[in-house]
C-alpha positions as CSV (number, residue, x, y, z in Angstrom):
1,X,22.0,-17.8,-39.5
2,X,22.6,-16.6,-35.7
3,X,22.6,-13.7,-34.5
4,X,26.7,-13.6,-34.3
5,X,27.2,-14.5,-37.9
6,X,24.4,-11.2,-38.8
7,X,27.1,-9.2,-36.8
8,X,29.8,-10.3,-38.4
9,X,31.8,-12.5,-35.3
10,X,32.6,-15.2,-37.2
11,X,33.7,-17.2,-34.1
12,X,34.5,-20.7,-33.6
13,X,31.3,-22.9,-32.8
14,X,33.3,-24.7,-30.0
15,X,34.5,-21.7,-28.4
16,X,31.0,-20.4,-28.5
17,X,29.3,-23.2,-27.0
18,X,26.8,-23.1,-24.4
19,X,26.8,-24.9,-21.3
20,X,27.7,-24.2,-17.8
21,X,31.5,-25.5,-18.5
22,X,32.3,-22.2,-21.0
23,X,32.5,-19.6,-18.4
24,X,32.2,-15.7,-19.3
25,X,35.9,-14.9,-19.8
26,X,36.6,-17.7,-22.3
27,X,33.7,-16.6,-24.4
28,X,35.2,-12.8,-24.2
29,X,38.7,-14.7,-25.1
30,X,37.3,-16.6,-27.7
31,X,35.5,-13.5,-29.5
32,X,39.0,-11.8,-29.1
33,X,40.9,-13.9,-31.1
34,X,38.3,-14.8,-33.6
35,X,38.3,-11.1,-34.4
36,X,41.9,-10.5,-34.9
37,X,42.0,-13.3,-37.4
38,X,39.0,-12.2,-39.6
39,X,40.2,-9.0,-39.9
40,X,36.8,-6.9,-38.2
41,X,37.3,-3.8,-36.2
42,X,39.6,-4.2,-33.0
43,X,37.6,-1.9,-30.8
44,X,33.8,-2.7,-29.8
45,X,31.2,-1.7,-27.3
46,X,30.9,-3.7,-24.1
47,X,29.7,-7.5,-24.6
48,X,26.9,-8.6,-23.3
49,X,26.7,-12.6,-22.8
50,X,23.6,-13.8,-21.6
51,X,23.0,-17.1,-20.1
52,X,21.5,-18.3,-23.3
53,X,24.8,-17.5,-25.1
54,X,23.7,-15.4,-27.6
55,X,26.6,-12.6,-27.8
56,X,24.8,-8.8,-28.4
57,X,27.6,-6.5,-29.5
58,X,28.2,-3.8,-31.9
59,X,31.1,-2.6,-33.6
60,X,32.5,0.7,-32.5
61,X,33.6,3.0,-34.9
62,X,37.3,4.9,-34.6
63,X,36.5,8.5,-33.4
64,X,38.0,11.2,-35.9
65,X,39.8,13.8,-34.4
66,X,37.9,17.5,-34.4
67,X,40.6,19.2,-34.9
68,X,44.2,18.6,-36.4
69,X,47.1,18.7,-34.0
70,X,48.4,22.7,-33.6
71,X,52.2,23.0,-34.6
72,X,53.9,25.9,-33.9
73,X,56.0,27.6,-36.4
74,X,58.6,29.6,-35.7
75,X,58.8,33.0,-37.3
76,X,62.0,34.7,-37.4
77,X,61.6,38.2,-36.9
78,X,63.1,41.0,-39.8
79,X,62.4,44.4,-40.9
80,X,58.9,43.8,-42.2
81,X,57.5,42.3,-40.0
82,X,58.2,44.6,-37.3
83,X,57.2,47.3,-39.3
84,X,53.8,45.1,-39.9
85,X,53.9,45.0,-35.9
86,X,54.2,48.3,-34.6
87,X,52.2,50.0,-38.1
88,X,49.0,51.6,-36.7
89,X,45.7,49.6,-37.3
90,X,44.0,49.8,-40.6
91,X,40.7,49.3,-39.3
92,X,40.0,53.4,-39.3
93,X,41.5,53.9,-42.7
94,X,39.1,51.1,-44.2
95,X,36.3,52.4,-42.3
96,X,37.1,55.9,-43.9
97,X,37.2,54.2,-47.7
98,X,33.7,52.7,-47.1
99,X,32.3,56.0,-45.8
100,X,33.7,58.3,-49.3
101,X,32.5,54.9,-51.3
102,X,28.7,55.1,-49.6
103,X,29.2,58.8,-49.6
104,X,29.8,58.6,-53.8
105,X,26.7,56.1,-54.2
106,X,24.7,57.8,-52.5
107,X,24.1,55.4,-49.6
108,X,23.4,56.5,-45.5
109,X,26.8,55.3,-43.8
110,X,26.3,54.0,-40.5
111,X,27.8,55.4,-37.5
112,X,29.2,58.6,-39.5
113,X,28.3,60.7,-36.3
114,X,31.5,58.8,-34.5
115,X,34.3,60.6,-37.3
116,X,35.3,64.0,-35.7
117,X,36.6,65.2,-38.7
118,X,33.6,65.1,-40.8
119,X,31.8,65.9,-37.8
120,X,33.8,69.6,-37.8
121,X,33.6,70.1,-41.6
122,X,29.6,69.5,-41.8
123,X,28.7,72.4,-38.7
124,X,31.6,74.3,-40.7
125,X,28.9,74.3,-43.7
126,X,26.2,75.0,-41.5
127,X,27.7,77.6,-40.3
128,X,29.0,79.2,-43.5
129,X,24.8,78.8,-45.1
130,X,23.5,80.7,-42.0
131,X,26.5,83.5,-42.3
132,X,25.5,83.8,-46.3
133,X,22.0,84.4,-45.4
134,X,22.9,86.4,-42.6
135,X,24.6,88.7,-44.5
136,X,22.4,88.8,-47.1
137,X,19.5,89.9,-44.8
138,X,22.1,92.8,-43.2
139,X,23.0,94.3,-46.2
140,X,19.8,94.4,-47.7
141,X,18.4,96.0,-44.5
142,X,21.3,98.4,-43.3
143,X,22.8,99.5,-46.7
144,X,20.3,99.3,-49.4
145,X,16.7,99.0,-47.9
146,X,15.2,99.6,-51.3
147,X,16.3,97.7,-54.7
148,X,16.0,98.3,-58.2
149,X,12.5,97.3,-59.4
150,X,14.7,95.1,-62.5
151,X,17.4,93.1,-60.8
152,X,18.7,91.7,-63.4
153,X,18.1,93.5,-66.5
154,X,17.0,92.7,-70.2
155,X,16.4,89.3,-69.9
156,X,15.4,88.2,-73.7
157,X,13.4,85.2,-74.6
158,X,13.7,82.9,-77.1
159,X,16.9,82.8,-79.7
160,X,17.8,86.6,-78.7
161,X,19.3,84.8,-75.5
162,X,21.9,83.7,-77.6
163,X,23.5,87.2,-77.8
164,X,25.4,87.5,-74.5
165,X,26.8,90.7,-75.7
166,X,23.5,92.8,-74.7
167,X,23.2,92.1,-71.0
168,X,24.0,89.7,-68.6
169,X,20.2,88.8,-68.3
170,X,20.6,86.8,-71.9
171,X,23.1,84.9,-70.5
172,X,20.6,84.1,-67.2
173,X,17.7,83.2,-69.6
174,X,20.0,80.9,-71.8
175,X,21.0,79.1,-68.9
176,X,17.7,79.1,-67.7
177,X,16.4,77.1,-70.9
178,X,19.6,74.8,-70.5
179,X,18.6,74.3,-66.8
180,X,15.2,72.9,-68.2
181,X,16.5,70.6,-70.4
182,X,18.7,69.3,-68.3
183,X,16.3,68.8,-65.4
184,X,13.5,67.2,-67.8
185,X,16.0,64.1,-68.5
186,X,17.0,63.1,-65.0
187,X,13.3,63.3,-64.0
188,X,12.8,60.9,-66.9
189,X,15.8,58.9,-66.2
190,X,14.5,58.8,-62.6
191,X,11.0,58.1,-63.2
192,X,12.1,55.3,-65.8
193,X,14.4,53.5,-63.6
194,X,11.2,53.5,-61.0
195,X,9.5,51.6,-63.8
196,X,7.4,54.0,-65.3
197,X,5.9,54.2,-68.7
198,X,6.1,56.8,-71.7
199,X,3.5,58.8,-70.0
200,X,4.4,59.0,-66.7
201,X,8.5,59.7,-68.2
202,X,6.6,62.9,-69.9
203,X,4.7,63.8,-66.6
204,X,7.6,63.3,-64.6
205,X,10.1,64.9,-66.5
206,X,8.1,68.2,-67.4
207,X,7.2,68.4,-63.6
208,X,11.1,67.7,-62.3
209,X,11.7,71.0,-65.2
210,X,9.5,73.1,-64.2
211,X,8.0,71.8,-60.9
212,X,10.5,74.3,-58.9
213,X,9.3,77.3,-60.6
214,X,5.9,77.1,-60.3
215,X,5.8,76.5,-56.5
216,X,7.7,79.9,-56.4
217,X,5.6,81.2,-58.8
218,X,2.6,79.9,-56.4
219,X,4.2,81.6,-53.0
220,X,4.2,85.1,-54.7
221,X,0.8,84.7,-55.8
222,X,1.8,85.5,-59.3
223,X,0.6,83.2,-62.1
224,X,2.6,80.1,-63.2
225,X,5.1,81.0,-65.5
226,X,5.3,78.2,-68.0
227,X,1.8,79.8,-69.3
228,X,3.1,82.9,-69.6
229,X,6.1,82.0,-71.5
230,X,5.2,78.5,-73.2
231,X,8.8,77.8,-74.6
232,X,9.3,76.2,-71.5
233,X,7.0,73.2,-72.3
234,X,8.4,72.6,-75.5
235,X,12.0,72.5,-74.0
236,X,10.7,70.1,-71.2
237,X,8.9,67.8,-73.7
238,X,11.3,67.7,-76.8
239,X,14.2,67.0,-73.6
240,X,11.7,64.5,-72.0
241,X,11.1,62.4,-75.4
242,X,14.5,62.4,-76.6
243,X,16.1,60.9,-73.2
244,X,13.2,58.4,-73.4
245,X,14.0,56.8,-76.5
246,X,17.9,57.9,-76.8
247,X,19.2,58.1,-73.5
248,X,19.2,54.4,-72.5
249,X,21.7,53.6,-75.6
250,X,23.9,56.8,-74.5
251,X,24.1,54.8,-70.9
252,X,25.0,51.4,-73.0
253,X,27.7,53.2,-75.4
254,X,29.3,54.6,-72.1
255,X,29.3,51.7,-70.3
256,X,30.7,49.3,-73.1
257,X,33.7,51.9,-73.1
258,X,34.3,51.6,-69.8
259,X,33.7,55.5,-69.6
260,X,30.5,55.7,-67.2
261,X,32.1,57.6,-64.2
262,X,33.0,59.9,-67.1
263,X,29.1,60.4,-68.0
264,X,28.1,60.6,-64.6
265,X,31.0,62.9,-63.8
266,X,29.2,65.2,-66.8
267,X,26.3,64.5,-65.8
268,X,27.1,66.8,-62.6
269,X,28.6,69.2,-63.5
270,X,25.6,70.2,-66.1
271,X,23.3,69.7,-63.3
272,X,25.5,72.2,-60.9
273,X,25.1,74.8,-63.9
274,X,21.8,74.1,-64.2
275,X,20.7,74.6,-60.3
276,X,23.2,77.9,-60.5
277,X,21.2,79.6,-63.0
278,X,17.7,78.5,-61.2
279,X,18.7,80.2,-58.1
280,X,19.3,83.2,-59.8
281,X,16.3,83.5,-61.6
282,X,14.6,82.4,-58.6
283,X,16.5,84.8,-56.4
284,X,15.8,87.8,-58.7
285,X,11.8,87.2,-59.2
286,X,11.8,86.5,-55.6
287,X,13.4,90.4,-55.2
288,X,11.0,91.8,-57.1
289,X,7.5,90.1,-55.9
290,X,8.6,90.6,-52.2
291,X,9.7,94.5,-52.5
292,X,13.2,93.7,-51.8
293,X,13.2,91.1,-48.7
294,X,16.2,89.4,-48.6
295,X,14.3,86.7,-46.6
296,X,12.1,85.8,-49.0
297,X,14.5,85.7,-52.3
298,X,16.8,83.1,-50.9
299,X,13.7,81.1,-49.9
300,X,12.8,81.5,-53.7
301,X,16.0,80.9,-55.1
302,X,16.1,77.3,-52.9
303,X,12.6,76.5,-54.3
304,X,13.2,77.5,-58.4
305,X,16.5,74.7,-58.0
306,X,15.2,71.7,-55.7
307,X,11.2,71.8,-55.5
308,X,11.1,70.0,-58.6
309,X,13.4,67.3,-57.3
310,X,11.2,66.9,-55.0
311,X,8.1,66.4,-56.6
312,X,10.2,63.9,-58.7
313,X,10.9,62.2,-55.8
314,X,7.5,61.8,-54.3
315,X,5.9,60.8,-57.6
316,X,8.8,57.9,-57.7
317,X,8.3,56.8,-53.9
318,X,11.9,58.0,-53.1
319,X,13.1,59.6,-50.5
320,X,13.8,63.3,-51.3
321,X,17.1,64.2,-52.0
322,X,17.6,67.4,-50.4
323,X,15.8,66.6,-47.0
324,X,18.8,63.8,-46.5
325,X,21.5,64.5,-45.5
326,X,23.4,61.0,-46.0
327,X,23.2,62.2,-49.7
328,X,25.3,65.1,-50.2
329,X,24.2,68.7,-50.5
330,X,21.9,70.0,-52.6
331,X,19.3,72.5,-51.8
332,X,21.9,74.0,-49.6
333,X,24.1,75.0,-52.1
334,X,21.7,76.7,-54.0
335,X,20.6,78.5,-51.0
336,X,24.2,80.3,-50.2
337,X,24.2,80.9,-54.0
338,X,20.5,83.0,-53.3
339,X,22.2,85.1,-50.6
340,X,25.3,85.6,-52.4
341,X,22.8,87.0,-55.4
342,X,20.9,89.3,-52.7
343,X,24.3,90.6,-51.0
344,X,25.7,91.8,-54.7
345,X,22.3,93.2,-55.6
346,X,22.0,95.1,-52.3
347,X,25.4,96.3,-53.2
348,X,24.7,97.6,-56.3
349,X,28.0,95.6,-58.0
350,X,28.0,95.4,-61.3
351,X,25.5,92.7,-63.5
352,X,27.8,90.6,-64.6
353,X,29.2,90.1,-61.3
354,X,25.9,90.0,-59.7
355,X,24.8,87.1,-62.1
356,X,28.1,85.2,-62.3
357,X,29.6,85.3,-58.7
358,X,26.5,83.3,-56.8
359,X,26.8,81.0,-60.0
360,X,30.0,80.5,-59.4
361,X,29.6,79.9,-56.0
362,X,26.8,76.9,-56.2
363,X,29.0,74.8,-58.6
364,X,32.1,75.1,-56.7
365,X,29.7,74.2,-53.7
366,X,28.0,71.0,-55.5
367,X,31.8,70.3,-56.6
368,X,32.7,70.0,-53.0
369,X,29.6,68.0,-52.6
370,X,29.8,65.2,-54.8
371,X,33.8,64.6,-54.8
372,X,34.4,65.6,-51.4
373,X,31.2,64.7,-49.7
374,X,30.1,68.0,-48.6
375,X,26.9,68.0,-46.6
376,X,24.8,69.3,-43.4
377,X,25.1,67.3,-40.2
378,X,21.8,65.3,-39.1
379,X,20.0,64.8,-36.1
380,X,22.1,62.8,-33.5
381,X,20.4,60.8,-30.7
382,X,20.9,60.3,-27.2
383,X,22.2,57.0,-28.0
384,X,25.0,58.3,-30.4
């Protein structure tokens, strides 16, 4: 077969004939017509016709258009769409939902630093923590230099807590015991998520419980507590076991309902009555082990409610909660509840009011916090 018939130019043998009579534009003529009748592509590359006659040529395939033709439509203007026209760009009210939707997950949101508005209401905080502790110092300083050696009196262990009736102090202590309960299952949950086992759960949550505490009870020099009055281990272990083998079908129940921003949403607000209660004890020991200095019992009130977050944290190679501020606040809260604590005691208000009114304060703070996205500003380079 030749090497036109492998190309597929079936043309006539007589028009294709060598010799010096066939000249080069009635072979070009010749390969024309033949390819019109047997039905092969119209267009081809350039053909190259040698004296030998051998025809080289290859069929050139129809180019696709890259893009279809543009038509323009026509839109006929009308109320909507002017309002759709002149209505102001959504791009900051999107930007706004995925800074509240980071800010509820927990997530850092990128170039927060650039919204005025939160901007104003996080050095608003600020400065409302470094008025409460201002005050606090001034009081205890200019109106009651010395305190009363028992802050918060008659504080009963055990079931006699149960009897509110007595003294505000039973309610502090009952709260106290809830506080540990409740801090012994998020240290499990934490350290469980992390991938922990049965032992490390127990370690974890017992140190999340009572971790706070005793690093108070180690800057006062005084001995740690939890040996003195051993109830607290049992509450941090009977919490710690029952979240490990119960909790995960609690999570599972919720969630098959549908009802798990109702849990979490729970979840909260025990943990905001729990950290309200720490300060105070915190606060209060802090009073009496430092003679009074107002200084020193807000620092202790801080450390009773967040240390042991953050000795959960480390243990679970995460990064600690209250030292971020892209989470909201935290050990904050707990510290304006401190002062608040200090400024009633200095005062010389009554107990109940003493012990309730920096509780109250701390949970309407962590309210703030987790719906609202309450926190402390951060540290802004040069380059923001």
């Amino acid at each position: 077969m030749s090497a036109i018939a492998r190309r597929g130019f079936a043309a006539p043998t007589t028009a294709l004939a060598p010799g010096p009579a066939a000249t080069r534009a009635r072979r070009v003529k010749a390969m024309t017509s033949a390819n019109k009748n047997d039905g092969s592509p119209s267009r081809r590359s350039r053909l190259a016709l040698p004296r030998g006659g051998f025809v080289l040529g290859v069929p050139r395939e129809r180019s696709l258009p890259l893009a279809a033709p543009r038509r323009r439509i026509r839109v006929t203007p009308n109320a909507a769409s002017a309002d759709a026209i002149h209505a102001p760009p959504a791009e900051e009210d999107d930007r706004r939902e995925r800074m509240a939707a980071a800010r509820r997950d927990g997530e850092r949101v990128d170039n927060e630093h650039d919204d005025p508005a939160s901007r104003r209401v996080r050095y608003a905080y600020l400065a409302a923590v470094v008025l409460a502790t201002a005050t606090a110092v001034a009081v205890s300083w200019l109106v009651a230099p010395e305190l009363p050696a028992a802050i918060v009196p008659l504080m009963p262990r055990g079931l006699d807590c149960l009897d509110w009736t007595a003294a505000p102090g039973a309610f502090v202590r009952f709260v106290d015991y809830f506080g540990t309960a409740v801090f012994a299952q998020a240290g499990v949950v934490t350290a469980g998520t992390a991938g922990m086992n049965f032992l490390g759960c127990l370690i974890v949550g017992s140190i999340t419980a009572m971790g706070g505490g005793s690093f108070r009870g180690f800057v006062l020099g005084e001995q740690v507590f939890w040996a003195q009055e051993p109830e607290y281990v049992y509450i941090s272990l009977a919490a710690s076991v029952l979240t490990f083998f119960f909790w995960p079908g609690v999570e599972r129940l919720f969630a098959k309902a549908g009802k798990s921003d109702v849990l979490e949403r729970w979840l909260n607000w025990l943990d905001a009555l729990a950290i309200a209660g720490f300060c105070v004890i915190g606060a209060n020991n802090g009073l009496r082990a430092a003679a009074g200095d107002p200084v020193v019992a807000v620092a202790c009130g801080m450390f009773t409610a967040s240390f042991g977050g953050i000795m959960r944290d480390t243990l679970c190679a995460a990064p600690a909660r209250i030292l971020h501020s892209h989470r909201e606040a935290y050990a904050s809260c707990t510290s304006v509840g401190a002062a608040t604590f200090v400024t009633l005691s200095a005062l010389g208000v009554n107990p109940w009011v003493r012990c309730l009114a920096p509780m109250a304060v701390v949970v309407a703070l962590r309210w703030l916090a987790w719906s609202k996205g309450l926190r402390l500003p951060t540290y802004r380079t040069s380059a923001e």
